[in-house]
N, C-alpha and C positions, 0 to 999 in steps of 0.2 A: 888392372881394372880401368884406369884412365886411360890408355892405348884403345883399350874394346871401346872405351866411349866416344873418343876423338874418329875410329874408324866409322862407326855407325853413323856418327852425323856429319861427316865427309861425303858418303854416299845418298844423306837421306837430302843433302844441300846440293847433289850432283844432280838427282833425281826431280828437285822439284826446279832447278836453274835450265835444264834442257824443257823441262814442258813448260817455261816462261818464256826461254829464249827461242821455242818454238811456233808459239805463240807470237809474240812481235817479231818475226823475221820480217813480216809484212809491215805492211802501212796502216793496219788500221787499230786505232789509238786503243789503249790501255785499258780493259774494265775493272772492274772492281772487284772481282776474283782475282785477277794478275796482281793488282794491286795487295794484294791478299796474301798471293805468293811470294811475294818482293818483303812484307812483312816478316813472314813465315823463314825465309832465305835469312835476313837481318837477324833474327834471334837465334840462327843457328851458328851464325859467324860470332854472335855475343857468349855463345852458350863454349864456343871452341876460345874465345881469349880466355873464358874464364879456366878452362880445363888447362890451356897452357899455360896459363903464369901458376897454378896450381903443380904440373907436373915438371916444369922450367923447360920446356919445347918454344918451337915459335908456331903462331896460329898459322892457321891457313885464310886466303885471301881468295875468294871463286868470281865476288861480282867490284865492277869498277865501283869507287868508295864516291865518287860523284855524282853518282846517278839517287835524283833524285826520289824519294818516296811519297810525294806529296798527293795528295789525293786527285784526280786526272776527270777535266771536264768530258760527262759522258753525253755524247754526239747521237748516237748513233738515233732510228727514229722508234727501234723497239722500246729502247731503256726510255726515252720520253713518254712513249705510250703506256707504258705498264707505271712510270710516276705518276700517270696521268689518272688510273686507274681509282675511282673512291676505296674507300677501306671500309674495314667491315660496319656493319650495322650494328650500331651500339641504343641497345633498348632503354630509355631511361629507367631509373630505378621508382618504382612504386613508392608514391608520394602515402607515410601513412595517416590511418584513417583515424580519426578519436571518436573513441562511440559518442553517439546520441544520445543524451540523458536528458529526459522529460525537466524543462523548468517549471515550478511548482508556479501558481501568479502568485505575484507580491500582494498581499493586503493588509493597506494602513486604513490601524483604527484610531480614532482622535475621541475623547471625552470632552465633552463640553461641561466647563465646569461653570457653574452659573456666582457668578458676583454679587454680592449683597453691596448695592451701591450706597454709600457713606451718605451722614447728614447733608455734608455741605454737596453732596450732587445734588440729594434728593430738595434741600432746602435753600439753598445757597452760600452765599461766605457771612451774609450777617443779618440779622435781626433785631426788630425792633418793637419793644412789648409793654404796656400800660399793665398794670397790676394791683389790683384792691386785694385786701386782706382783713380777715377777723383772730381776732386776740381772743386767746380763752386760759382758763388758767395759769394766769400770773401773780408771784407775790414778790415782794419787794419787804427790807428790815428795815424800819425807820426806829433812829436812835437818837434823843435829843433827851438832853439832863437827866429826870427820874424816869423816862416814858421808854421802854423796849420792848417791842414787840414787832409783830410781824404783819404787815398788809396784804390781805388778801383780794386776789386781783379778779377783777370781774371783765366783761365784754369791753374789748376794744377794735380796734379797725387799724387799718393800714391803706395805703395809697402810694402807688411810687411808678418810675417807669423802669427798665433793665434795659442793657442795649448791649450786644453781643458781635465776637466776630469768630467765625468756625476753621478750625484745620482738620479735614475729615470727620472724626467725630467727636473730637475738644474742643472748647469752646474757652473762651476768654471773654469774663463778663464785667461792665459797672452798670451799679445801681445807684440809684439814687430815689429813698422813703419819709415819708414822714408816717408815725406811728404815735398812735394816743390811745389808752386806755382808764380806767378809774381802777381802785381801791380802796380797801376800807376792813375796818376791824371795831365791831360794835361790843369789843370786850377788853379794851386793849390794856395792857400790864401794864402797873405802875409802882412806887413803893411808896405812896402818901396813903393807901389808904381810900383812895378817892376814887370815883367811877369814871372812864373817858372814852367816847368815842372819837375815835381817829378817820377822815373819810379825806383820800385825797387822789391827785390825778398826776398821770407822765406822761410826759410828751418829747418826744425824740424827732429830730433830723439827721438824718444818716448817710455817708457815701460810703462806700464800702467795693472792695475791687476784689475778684474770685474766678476759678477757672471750675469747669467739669466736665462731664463725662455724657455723651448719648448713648443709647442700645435701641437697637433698632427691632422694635416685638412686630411690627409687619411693615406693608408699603405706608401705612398711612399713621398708625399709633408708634410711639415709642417714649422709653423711662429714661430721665434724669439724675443725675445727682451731684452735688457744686456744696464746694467751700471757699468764704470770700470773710472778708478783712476791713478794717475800714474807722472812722472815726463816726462820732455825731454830737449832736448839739444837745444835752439831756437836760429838763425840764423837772423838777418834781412840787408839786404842789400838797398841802395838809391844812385841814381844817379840823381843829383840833376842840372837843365838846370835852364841857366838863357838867358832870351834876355836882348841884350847891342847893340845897332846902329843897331840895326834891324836884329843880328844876335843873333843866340842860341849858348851857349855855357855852358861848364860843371863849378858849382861853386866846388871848391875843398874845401872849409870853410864846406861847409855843408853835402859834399857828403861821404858816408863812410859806414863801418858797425857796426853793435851792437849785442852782443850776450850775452846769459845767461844761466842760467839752469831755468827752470820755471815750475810751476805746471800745469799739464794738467784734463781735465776730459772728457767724452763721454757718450751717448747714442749711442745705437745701435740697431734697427731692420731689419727684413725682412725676405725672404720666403727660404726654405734649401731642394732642391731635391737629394730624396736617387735614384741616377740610376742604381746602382749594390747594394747588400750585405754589401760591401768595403770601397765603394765608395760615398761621396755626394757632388751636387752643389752648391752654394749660389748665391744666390741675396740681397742684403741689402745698406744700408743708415746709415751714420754714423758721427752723430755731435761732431766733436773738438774742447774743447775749452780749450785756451792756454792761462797764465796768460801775464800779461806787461815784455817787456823788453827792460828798458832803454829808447831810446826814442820814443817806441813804446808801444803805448797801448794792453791791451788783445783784443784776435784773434779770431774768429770763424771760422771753416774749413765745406763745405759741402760735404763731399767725398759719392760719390757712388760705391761700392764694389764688386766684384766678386771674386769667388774662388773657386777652384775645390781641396777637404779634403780627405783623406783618417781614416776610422773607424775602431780601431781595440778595 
């Protein structure tokens, strides 16, 4: 089988060696087919070592081992014209398409939320307010040796100023009142036996330091209310009647005054109308209460209040 194979490509290497070497007999240089051939010739001489060293023969040797097979500048004017030639027409590829899709418009909705503007825009950071007031039932326990009973309080009055500073709608306030009322007890309890009108007066100076609160009921009215602290100057006066033979007359053992410095506290509401820019009214209610002094028990004051403040 190696014999039939080495004949075959003896002949197919004779065959393609004369139509090369028939080829360049002449002068004119090399083309690329010959070149082809000179290839074609080389792997048949590769293809016969290998069969010999397989069968232990020696190859066979057809073309000089010198000659080179390097690829051969082509001259001539056709093979430059046919390189010269464009190539074919290459269509670009279809760029694709992405559908159309309607965009909806965008619409922004914004709420306008309306702001209920605080005291201190509407009023300022502080204030400054005169304040009279009336005292209405008050009673007070006066205790001295056999006499205990209780004084009951009639019309008093008040007078002071307040001066305030605002954070939005709190407030931080001092005052400063003086407050006077009477009482009296035309039955007063005793254990002699004896009849005794009691008729006497209190008089207070007060400073007192408190914070509170605004609510705003439209642009121009709105409601209060404050708790504040404080000392004062307490005053209490008695004029103390006794009957003897069917006449009244004054006990000087028992009648006199009594004074102290005493702890105060308060509550305080009610309604504050702005009638200018400037300017606002009050209306409010305001509970006093005043610790013991001596031989008076702690006091409750009811004052009702007005004042007319100015806002700056």
């Amino acid at each position: 089988m190696s014999i039939f194979l080495r004949i075959a490509s003896v002949f197919f290497a004779l065959s393609i060696y004369g139509s090369v070497w028939g080829q360049n007999s002449d002068s004119a240089p090399v083309s690329e087919l010959q070149r082809r051939f000179l290839q074609m010739e080389q792997r048949a001489l590769d293809l016969s070592n290998r069969l010999s060293e397989m069968s232990g023969t020696e190859p066979i040797d057809l073309i000089d081992r010198n000659e080179s097979l390097a690829p051969v500048q082509l001259e001539t004017d056709a093979q430059q014209s046919y390189d010269q030639l464009p190539g074919p027409m290459v269509e670009p590829l279809p760029i694709p398409e992405e559908p159309i899709t309607e965009e909806s418009p965008t619409v922004y909705q914004s709420e306008v939320v309306r702001v209920v503007p605080t005291t201190q825009q509407r009023k300022g950071d502080y204030y400054l307010m005169p304040l009279v007031g009336f005292a209405v039932a008050t009673s007070t326990n006066f205790s001295q040796d056999n006499l205990d009973d209780d004084l009951d309080g009639e019309w008093g009055n008040s007078i002071g100023v307040s001066a305030a500073r605002r954070w939005d709608n709190w407030m931080a306030y001092v005052r400063v009142a003086y407050q006077y009322l009477e009482n009296q007890n035309l039955d007063f309890k005793n254990d002699l036996n004896k009849e005794y009108k009691v008729f006497g007066t209190e008089e207070s100076f007060s400073l007192s330091l408190g914070a509170g609160y605004t609510i705003s009921l439209s642009q121009k009215l709105s409601t209060y209310g404050g708790l504040g602290a404080g000392f004062a100057w307490r005053k209490n006066y008695v004029d103390v009647q006794v009957k003897s033979r069917g006449k009244w007359g004054n006990d000087s053992t028992k009648s006199g005054a009594d004074s102290s410095l005493v702890f105060t506290y308060d509550f305080s509401m009610g309604l504050e109308y702005m009638f200018s820019q400037n300017y606002s009214a009050r209306l409010g209610y305001r509970l006093l209460g005043l610790t013991s002094n001596e031989s008076f028990d702690g006091s409750f004051q009811h004052l009702i209040e007005l004042g007319v403040g100015a806002n700056f």
